[in-house]
PyMOL Python script that loads the backbone (N, CA, C, O; Angstrom):
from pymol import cmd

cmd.read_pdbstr("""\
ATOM      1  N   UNK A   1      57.034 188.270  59.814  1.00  0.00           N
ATOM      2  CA  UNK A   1      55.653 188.706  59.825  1.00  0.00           C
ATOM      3  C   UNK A   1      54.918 188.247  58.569  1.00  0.00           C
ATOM      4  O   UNK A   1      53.724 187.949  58.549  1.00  0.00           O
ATOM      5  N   UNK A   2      55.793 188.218  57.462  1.00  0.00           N
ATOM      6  CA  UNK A   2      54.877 187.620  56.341  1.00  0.00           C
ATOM      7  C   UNK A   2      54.507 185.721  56.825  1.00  0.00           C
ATOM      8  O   UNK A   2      54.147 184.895  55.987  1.00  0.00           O
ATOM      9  N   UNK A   3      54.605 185.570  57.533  1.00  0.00           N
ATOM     10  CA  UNK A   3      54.273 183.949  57.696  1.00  0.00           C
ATOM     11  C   UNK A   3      53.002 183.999  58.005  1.00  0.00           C
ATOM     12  O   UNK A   3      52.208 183.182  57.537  1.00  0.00           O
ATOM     13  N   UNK A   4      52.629 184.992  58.857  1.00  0.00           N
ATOM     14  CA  UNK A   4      51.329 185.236  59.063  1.00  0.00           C
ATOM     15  C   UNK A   4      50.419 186.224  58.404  1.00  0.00           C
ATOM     16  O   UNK A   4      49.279 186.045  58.833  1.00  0.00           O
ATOM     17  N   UNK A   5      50.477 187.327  57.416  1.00  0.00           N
ATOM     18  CA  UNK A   5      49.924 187.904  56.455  1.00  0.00           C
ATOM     19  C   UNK A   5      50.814 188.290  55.120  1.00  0.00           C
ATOM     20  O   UNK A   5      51.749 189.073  54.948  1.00  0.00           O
ATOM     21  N   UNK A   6      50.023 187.293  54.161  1.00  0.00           N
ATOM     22  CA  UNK A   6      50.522 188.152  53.228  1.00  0.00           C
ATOM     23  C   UNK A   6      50.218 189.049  52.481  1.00  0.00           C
ATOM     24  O   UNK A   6      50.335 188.945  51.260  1.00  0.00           O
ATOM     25  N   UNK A   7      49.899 189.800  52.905  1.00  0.00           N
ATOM     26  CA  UNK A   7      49.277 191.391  52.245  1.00  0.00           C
ATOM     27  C   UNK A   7      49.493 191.961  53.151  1.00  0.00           C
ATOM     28  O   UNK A   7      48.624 192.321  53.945  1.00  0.00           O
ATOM     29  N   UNK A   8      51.081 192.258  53.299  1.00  0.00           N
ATOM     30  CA  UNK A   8      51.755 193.834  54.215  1.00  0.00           C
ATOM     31  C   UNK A   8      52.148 194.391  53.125  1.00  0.00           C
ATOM     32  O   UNK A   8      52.649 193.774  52.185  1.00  0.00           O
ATOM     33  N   UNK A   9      51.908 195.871  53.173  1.00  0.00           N
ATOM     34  CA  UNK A   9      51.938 197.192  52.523  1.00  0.00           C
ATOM     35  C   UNK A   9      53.101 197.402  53.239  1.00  0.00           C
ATOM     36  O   UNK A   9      53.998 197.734  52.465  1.00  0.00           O
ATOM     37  N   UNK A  10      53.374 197.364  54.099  1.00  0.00           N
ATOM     38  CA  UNK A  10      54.126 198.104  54.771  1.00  0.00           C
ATOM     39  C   UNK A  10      54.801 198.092  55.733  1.00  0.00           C
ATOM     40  O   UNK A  10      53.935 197.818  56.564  1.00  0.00           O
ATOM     41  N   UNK A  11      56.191 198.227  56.580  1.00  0.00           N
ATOM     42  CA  UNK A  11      56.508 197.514  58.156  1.00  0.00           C
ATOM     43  C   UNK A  11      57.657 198.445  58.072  1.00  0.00           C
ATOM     44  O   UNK A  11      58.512 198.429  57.187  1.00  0.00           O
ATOM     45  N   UNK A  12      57.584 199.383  59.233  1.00  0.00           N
ATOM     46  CA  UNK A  12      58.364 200.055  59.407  1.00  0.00           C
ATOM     47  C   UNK A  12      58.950 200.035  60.954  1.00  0.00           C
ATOM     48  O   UNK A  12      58.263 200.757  61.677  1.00  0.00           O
ATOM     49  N   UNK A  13      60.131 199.343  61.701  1.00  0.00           N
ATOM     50  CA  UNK A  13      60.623 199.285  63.119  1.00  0.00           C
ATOM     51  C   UNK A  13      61.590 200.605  63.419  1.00  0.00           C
ATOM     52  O   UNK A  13      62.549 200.857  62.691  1.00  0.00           O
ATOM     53  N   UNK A  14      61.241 201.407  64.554  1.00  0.00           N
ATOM     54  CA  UNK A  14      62.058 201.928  65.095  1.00  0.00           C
ATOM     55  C   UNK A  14      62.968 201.328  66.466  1.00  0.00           C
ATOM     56  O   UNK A  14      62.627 200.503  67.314  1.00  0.00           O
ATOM     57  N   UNK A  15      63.966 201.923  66.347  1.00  0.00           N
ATOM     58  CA  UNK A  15      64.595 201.580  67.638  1.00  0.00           C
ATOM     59  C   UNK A  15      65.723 202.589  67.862  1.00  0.00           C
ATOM     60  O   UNK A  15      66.712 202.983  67.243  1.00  0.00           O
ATOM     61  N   UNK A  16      64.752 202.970  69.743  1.00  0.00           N
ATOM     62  CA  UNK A  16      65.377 204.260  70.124  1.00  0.00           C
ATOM     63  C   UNK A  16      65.811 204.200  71.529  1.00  0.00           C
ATOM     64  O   UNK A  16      64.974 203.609  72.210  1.00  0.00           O
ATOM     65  N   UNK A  17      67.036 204.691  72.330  1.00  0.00           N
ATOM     66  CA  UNK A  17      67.102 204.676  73.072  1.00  0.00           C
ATOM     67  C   UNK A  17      67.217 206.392  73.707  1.00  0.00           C
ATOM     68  O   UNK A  17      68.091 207.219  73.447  1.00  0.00           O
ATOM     69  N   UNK A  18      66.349 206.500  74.351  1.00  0.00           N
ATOM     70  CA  UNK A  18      66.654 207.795  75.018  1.00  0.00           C
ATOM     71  C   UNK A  18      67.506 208.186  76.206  1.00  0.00           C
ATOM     72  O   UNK A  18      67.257 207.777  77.340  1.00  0.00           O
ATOM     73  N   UNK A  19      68.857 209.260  75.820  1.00  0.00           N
ATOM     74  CA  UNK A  19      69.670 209.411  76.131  1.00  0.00           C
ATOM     75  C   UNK A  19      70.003 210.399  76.947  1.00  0.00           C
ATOM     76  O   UNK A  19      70.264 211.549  76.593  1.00  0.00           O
ATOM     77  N   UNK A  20      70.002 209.801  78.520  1.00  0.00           N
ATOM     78  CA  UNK A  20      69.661 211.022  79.660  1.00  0.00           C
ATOM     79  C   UNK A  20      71.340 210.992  80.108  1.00  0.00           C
ATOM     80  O   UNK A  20      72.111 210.037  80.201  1.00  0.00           O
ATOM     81  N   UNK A  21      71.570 212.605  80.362  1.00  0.00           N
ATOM     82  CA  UNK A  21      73.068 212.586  80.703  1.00  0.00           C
ATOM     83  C   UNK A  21      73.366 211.658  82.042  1.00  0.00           C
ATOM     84  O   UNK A  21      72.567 211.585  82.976  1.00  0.00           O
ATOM     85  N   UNK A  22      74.380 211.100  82.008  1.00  0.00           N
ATOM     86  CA  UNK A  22      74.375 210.771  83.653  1.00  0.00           C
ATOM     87  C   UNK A  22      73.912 209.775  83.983  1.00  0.00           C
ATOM     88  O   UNK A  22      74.379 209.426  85.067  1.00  0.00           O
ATOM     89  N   UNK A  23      72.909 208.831  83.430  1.00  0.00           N
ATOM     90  CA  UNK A  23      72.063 208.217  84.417  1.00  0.00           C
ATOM     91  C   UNK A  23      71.704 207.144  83.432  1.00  0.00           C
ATOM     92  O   UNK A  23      71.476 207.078  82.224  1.00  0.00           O
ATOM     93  N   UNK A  24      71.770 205.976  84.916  1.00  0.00           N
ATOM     94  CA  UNK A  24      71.682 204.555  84.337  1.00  0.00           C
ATOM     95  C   UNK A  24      70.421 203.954  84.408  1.00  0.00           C
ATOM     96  O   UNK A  24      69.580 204.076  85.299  1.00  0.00           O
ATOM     97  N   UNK A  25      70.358 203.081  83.050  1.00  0.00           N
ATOM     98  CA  UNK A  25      68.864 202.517  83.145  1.00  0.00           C
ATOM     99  C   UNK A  25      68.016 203.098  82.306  1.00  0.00           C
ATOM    100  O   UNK A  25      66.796 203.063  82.465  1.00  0.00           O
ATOM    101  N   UNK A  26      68.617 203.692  81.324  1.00  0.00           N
ATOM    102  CA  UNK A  26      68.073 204.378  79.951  1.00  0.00           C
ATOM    103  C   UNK A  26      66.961 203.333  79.124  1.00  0.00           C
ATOM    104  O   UNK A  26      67.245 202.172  78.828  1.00  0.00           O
ATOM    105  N   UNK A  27      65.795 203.918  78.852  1.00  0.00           N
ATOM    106  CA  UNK A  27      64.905 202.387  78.444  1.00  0.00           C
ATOM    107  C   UNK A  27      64.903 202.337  76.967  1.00  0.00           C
ATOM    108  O   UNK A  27      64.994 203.394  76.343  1.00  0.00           O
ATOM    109  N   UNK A  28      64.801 201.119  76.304  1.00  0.00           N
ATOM    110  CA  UNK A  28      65.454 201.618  74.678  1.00  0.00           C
ATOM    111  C   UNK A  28      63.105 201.114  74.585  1.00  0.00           C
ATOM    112  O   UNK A  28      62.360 200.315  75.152  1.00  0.00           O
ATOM    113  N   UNK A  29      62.972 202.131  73.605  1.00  0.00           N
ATOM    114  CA  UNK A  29      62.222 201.409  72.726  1.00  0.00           C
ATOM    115  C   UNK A  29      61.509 201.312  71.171  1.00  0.00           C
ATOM    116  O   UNK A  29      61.572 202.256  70.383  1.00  0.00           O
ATOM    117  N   UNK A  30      61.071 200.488  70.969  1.00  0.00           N
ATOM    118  CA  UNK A  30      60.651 199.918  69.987  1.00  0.00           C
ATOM    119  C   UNK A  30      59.357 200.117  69.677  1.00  0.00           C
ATOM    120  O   UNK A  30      58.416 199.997  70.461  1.00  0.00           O
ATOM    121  N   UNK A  31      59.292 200.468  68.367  1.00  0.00           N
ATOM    122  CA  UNK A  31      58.141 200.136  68.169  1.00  0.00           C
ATOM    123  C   UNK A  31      57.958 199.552  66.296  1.00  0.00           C
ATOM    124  O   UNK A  31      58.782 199.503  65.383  1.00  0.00           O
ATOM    125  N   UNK A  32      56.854 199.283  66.353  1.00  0.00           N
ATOM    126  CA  UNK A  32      56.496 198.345  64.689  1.00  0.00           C
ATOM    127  C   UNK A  32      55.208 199.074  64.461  1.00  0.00           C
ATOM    128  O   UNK A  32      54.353 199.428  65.273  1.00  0.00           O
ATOM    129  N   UNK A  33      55.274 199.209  63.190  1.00  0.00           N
ATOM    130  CA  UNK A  33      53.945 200.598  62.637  1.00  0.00           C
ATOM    131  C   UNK A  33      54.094 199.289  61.074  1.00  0.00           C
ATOM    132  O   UNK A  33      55.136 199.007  60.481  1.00  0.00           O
ATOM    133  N   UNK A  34      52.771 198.775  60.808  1.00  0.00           N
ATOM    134  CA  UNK A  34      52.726 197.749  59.787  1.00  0.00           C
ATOM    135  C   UNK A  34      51.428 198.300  59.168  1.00  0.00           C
ATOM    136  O   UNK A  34      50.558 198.778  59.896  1.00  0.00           O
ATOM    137  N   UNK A  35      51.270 198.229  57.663  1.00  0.00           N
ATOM    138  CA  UNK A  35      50.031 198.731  57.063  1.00  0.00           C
ATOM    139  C   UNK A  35      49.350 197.010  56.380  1.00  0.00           C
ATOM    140  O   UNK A  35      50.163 196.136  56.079  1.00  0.00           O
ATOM    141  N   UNK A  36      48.021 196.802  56.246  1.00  0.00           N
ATOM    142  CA  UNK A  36      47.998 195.608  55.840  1.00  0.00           C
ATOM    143  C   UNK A  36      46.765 196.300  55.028  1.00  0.00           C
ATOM    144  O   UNK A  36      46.100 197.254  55.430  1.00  0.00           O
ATOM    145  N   UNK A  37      46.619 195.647  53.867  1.00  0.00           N
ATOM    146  CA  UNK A  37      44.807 195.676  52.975  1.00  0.00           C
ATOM    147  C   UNK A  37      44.235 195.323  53.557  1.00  0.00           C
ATOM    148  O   UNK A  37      44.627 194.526  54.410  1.00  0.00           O
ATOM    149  N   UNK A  38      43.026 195.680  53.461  1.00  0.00           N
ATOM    150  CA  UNK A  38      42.511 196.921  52.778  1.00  0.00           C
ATOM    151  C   UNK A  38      42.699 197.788  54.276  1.00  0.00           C
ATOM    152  O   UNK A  38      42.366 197.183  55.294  1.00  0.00           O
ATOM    153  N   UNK A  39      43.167 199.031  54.392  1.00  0.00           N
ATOM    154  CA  UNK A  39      42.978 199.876  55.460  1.00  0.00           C
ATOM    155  C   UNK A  39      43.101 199.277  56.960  1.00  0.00           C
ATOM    156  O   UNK A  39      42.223 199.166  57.815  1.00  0.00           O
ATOM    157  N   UNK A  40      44.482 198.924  57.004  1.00  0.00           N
ATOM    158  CA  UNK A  40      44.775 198.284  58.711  1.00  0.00           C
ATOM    159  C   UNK A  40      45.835 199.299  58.955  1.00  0.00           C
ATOM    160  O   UNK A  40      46.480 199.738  58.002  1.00  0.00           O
ATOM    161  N   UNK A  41      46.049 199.691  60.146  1.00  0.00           N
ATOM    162  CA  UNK A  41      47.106 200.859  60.371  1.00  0.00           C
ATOM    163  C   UNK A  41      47.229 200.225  62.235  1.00  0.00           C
ATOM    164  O   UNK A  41      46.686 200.551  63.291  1.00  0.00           O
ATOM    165  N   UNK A  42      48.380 199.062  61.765  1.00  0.00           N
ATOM    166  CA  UNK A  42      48.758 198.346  63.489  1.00  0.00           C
ATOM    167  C   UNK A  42      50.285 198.713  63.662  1.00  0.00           C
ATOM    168  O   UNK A  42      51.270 198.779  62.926  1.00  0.00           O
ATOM    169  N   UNK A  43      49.910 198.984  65.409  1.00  0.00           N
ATOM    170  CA  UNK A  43      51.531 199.479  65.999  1.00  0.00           C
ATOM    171  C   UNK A  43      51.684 198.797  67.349  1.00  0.00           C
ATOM    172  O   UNK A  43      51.081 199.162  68.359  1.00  0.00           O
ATOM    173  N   UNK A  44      52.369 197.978  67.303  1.00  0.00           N
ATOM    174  CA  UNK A  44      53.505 197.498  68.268  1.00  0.00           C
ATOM    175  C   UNK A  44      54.359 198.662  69.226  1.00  0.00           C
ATOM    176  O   UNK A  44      54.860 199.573  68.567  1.00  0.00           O
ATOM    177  N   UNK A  45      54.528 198.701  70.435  1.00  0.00           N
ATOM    178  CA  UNK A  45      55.746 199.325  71.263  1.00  0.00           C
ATOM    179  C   UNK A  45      55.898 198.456  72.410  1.00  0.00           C
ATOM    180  O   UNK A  45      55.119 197.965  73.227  1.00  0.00           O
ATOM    181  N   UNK A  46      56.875 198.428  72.257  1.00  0.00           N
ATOM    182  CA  UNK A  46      57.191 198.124  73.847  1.00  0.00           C
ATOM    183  C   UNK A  46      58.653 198.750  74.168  1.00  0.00           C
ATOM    184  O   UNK A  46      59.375 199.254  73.308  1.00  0.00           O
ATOM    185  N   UNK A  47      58.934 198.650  75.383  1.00  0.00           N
ATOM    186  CA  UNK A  47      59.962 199.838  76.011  1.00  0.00           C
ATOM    187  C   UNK A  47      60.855 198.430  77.438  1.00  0.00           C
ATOM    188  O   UNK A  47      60.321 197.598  78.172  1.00  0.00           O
ATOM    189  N   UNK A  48      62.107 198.756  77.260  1.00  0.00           N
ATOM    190  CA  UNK A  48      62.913 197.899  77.840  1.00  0.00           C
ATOM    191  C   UNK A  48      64.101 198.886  78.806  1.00  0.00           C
ATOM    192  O   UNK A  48      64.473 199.981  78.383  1.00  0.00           O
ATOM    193  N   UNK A  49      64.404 198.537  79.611  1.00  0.00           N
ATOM    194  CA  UNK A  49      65.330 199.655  80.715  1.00  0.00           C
ATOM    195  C   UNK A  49      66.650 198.838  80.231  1.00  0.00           C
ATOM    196  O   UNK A  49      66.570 197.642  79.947  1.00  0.00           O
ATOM    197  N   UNK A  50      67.856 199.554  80.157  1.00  0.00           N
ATOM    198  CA  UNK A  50      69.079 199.136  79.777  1.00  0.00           C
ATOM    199  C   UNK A  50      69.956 198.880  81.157  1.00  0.00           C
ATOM    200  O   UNK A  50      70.504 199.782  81.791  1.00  0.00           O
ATOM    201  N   UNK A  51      69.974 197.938  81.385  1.00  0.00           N
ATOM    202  CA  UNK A  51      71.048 197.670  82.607  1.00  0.00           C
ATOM    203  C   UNK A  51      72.585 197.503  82.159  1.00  0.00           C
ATOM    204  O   UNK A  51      73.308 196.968  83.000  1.00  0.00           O
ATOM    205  N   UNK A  52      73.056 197.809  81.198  1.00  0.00           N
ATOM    206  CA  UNK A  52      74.243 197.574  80.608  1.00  0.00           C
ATOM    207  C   UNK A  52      74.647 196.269  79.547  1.00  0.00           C
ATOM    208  O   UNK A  52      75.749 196.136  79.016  1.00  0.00           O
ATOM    209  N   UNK A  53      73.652 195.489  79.406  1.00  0.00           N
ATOM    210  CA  UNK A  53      73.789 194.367  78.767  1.00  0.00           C
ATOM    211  C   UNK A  53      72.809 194.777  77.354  1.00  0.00           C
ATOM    212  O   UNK A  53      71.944 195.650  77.285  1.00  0.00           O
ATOM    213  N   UNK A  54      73.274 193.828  76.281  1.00  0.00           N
ATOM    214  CA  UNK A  54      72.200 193.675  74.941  1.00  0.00           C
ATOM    215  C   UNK A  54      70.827 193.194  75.532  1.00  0.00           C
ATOM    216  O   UNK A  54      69.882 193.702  74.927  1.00  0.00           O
ATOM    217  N   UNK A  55      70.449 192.317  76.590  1.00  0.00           N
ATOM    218  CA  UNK A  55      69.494 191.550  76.218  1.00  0.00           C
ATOM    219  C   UNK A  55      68.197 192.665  76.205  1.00  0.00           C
ATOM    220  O   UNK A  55      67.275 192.680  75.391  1.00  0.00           O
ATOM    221  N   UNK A  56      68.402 193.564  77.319  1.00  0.00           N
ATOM    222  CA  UNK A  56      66.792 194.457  77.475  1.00  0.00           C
ATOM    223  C   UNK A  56      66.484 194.923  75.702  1.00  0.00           C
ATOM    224  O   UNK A  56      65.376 195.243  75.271  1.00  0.00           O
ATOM    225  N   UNK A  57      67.867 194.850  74.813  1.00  0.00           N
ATOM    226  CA  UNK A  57      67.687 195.341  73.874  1.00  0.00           C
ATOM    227  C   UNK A  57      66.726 194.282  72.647  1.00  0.00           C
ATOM    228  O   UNK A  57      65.976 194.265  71.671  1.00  0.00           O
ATOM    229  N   UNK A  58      67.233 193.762  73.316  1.00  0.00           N
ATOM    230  CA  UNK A  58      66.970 192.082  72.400  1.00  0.00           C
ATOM    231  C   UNK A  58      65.237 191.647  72.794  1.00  0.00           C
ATOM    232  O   UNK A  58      64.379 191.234  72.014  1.00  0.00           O
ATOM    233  N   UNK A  59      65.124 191.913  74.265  1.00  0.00           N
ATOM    234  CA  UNK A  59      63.932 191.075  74.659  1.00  0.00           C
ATOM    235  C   UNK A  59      62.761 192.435  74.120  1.00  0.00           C
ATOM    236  O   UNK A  59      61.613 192.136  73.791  1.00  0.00           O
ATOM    237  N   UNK A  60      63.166 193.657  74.101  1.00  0.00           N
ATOM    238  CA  UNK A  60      62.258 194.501  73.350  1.00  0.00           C
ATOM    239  C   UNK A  60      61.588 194.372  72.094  1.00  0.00           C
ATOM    240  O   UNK A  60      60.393 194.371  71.798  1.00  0.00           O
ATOM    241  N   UNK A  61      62.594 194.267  71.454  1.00  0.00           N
ATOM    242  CA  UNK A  61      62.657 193.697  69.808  1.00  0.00           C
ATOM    243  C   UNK A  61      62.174 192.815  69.656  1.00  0.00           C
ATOM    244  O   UNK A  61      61.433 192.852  68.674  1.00  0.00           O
ATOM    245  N   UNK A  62      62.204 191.418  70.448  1.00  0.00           N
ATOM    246  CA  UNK A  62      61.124 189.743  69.987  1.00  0.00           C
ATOM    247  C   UNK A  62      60.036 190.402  70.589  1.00  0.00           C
ATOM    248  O   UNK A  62      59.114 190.528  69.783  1.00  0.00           O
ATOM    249  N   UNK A  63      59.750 190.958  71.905  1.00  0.00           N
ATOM    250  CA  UNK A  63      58.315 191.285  72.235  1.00  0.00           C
ATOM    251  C   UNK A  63      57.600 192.088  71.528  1.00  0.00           C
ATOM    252  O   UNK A  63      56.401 192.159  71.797  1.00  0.00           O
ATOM    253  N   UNK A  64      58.063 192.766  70.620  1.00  0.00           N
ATOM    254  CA  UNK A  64      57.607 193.649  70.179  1.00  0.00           C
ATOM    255  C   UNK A  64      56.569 193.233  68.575  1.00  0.00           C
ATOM    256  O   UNK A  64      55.538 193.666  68.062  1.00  0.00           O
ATOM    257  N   UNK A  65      57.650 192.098  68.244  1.00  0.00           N
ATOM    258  CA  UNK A  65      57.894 191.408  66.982  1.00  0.00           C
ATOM    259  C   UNK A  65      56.263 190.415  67.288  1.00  0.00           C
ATOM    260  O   UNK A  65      55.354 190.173  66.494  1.00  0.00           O
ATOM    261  N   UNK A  66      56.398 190.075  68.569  1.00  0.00           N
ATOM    262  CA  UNK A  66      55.592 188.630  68.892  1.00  0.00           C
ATOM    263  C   UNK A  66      54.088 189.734  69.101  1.00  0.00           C
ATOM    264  O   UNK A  66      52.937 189.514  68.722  1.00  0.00           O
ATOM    265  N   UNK A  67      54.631 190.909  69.821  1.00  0.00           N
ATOM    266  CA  UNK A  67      52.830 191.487  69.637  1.00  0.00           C
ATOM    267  C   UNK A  67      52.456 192.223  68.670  1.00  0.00           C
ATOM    268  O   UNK A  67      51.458 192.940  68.748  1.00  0.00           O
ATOM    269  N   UNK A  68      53.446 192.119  67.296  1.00  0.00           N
ATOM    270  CA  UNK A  68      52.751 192.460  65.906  1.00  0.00           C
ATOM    271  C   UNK A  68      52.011 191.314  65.644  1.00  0.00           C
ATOM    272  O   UNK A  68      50.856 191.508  65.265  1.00  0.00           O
ATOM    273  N   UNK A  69      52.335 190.339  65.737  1.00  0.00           N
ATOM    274  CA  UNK A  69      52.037 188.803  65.277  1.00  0.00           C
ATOM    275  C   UNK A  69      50.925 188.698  65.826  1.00  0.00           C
ATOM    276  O   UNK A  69      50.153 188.635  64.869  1.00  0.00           O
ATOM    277  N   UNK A  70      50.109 188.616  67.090  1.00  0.00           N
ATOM    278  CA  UNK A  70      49.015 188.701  67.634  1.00  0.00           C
ATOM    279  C   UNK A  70      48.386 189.531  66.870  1.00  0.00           C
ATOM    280  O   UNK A  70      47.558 188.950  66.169  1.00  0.00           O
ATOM    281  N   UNK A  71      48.454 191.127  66.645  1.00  0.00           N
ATOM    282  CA  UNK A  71      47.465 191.662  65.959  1.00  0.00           C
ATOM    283  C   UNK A  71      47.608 191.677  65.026  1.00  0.00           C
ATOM    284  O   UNK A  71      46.945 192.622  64.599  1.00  0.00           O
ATOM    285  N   UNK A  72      48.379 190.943  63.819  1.00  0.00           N
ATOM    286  CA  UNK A  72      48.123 190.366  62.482  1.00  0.00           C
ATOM    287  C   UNK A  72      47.584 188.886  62.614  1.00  0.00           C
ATOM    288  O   UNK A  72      46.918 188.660  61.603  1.00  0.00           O
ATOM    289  N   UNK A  73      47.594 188.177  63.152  1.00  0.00           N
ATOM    290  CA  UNK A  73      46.740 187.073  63.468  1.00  0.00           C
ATOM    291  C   UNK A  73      44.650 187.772  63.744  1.00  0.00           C
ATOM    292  O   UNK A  73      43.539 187.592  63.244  1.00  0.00           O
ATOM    293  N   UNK A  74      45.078 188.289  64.460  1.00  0.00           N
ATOM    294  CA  UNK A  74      43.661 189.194  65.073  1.00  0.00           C
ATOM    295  C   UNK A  74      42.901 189.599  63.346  1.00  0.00           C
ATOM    296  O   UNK A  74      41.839 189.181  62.885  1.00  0.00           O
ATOM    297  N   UNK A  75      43.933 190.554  62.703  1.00  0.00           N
ATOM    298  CA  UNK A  75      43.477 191.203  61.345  1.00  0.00           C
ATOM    299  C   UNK A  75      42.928 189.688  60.649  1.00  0.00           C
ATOM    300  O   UNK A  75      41.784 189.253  60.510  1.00  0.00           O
ATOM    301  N   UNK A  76      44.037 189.207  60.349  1.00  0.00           N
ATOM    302  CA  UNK A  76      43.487 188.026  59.635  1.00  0.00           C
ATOM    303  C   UNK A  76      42.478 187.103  59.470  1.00  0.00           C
ATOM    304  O   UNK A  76      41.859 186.727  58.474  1.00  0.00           O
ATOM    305  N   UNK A  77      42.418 186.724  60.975  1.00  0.00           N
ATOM    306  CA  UNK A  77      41.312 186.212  61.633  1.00  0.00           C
ATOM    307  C   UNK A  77      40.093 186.846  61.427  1.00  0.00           C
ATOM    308  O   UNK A  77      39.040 186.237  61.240  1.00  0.00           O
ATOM    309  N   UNK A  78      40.206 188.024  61.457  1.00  0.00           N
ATOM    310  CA  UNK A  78      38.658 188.966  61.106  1.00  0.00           C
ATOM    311  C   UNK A  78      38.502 188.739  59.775  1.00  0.00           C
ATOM    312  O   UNK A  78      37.409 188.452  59.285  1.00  0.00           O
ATOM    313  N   UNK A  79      39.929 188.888  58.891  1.00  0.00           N
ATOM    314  CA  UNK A  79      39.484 189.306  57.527  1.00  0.00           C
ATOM    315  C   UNK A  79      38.514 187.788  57.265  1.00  0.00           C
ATOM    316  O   UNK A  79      37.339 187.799  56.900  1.00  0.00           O
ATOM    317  N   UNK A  80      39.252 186.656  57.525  1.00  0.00           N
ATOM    318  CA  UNK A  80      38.808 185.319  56.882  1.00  0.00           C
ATOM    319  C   UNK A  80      37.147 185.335  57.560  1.00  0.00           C
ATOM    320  O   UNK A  80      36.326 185.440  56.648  1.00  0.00           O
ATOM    321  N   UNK A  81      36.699 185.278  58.537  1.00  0.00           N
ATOM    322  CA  UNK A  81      35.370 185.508  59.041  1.00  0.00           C
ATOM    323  C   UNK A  81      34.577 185.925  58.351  1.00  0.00           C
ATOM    324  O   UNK A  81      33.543 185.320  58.070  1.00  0.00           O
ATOM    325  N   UNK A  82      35.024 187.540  57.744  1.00  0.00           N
ATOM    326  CA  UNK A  82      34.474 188.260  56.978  1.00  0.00           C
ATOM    327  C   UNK A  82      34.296 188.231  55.778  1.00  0.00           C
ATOM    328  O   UNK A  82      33.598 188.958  55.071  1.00  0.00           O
ATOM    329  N   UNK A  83      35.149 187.091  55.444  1.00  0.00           N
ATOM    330  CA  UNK A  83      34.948 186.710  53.996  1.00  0.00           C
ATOM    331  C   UNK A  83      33.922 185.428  53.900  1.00  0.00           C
ATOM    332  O   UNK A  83      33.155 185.389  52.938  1.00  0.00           O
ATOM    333  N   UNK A  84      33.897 184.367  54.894  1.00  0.00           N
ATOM    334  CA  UNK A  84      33.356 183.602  55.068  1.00  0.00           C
ATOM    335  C   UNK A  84      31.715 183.985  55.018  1.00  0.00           C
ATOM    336  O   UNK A  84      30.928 183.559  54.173  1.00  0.00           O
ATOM    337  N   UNK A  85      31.306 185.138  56.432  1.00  0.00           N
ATOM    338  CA  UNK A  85      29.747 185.573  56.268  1.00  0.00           C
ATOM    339  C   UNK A  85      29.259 186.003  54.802  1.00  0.00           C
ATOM    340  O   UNK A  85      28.245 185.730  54.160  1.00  0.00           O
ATOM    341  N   UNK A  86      30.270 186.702  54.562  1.00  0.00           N
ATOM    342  CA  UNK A  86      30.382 187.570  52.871  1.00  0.00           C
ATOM    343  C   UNK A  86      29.432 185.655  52.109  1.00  0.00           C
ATOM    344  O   UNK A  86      28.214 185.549  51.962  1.00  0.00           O
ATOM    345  N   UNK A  87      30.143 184.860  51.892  1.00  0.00           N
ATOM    346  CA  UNK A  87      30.208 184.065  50.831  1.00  0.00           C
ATOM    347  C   UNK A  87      28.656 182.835  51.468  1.00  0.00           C
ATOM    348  O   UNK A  87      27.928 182.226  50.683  1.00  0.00           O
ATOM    349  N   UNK A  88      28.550 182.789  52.785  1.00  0.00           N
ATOM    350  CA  UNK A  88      27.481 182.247  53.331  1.00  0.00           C
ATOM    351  C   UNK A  88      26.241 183.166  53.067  1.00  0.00           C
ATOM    352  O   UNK A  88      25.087 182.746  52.986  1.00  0.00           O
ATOM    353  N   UNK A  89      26.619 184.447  52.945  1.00  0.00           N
ATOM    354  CA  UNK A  89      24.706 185.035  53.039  1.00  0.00           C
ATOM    355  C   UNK A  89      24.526 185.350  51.278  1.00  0.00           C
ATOM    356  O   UNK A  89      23.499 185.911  50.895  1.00  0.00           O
ATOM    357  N   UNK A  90      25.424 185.009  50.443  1.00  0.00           N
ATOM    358  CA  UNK A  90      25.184 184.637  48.902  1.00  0.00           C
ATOM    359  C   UNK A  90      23.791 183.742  48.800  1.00  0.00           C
ATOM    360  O   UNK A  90      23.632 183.056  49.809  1.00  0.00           O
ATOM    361  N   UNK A  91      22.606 183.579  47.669  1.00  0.00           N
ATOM    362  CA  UNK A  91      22.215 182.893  47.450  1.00  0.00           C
ATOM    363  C   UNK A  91      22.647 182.126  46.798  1.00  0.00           C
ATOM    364  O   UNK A  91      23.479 182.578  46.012  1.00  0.00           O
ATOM    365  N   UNK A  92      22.351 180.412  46.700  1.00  0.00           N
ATOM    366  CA  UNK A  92      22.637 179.398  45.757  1.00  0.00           C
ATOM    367  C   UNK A  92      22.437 179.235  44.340  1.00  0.00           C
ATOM    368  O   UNK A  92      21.329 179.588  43.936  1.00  0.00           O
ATOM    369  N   UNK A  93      23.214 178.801  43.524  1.00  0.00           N
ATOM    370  CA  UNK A  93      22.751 179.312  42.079  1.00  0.00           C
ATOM    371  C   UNK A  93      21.801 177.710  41.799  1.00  0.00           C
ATOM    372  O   UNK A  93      21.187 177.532  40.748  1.00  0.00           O
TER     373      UNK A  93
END
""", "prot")
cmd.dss("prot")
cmd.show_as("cartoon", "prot")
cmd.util.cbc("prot")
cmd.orient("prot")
């Protein structure tokens, strides 16, 4: 995630699977809670059903990873805009 912002405060991933007696197809999920400057507060989840294999575990975790990346691209993208109008409505010295 730092490839695409560098000014994270913060990145915290959970990963949970909830554990029903008995019964197959338990969905694990994920989520990403990232703080960025000045005042960004972005969260990622996504949720995967366990068929007995790693991958639902795996494909949770990159999807999850890939739609932090979108909305740190998104942040970024605003911030640079916003710095840009910022420095265009300056007068000329």
């Amino acid at each position: 995630l730092d490839k695409f912002c560098d000014h994270i405060n913060r990145c915290d991933v959970a990963i949970e699977q909830r554990n029903h007696a008995h019964q197959k197809g338990n969905p694990y999920h994920v989520r990403i809670d990232v703080t960025v400057r000045p005042r960004h507060e972005l969260v990622a989840r996504e949720e995967q059903m366990d068929n007995g294999s790693h991958a639902p575990l795996a494909k949770a975790i990159h999807d999850a990873f890939k739609t932090m990346e979108r909305e740190l691209r998104r942040v970024v993208d605003k911030q640079r805009r916003d710095v840009k109008t910022h420095a265009d409505t300056r007068s000329p010295k």
